[in-house]
N, C-alpha and C positions, 0 to 999 in steps of 0.2 A: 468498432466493427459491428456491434447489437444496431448500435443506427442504421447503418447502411443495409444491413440484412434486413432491417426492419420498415425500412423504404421500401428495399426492394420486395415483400410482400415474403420471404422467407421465416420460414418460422422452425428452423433449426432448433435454436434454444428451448425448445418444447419437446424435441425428440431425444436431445443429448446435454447431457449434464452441464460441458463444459465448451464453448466454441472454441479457448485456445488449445482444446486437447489437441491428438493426434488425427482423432476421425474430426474434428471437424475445422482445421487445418488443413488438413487434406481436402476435403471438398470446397472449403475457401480457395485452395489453390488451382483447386479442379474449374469452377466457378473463372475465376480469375487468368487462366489459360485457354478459357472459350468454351469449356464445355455448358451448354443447357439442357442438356435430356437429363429429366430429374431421375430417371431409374437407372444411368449410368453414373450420375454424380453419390446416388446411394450406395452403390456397389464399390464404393470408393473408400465407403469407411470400414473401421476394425469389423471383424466378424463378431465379437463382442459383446456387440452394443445390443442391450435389452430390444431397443425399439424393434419392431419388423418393419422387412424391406419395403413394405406397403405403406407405412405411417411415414416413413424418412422419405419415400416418393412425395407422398403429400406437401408437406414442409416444404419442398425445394421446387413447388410450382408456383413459380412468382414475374416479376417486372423486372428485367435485365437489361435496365435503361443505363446509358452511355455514362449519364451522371452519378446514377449508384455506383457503378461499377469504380469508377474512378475515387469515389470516397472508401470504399473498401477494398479498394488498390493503397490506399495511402494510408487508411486506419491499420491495415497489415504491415505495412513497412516500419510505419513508428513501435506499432506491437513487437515486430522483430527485433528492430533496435535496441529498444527499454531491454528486451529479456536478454539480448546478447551479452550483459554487464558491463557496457563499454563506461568507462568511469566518468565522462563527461557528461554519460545519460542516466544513470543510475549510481550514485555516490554509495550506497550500500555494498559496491563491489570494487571500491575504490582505498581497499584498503587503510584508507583515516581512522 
């Protein structure tokens, strides 16, 4: 998912500790549901988060080219999968 953000000229990873957290999960999904207004996709994350509304603006002014989006459509999907402990994808949860 760092790839695809990192095409698309996003620089998240510089405002929030962790992209598969909660807040920026959510704005991956925000992203990925059509949203592009970077002051509404900031308002999306935890109220929390160190960064200010101003800097996570920043970060989320980028290129929302048809091809990122599509790798960051699919880097999310396999991310979901892996963490869902299905035992075919992740043998650590497959009780052996």
């Amino acid at each position: 998912m760092q790839k695809a953000l990192d095409q698309m000229n996003l620089q998240l990873h510089h405002v929030i500790s962790d992209v598969t957290g909660t807040t920026g999960l959510a704005i991956i999904d925000a992203i990925l549901a059509g949203e592009r207004d970077p002051a509404k996709l900031a308002g999306v994350g935890d109220p929390r988060i160190r960064a200010s509304e101003e800097i996570i603006v920043k970060s989320l002014v980028g290129d929302y080219r048809p091809e990122h989006l599509f790798t960051l459509r699919q880097s999310l999907a396999l991310y979901r999968v892996y963490e869902s402990g299905h035992p075919n994808v992740n043998p650590r949860f497959s009780g052996s």
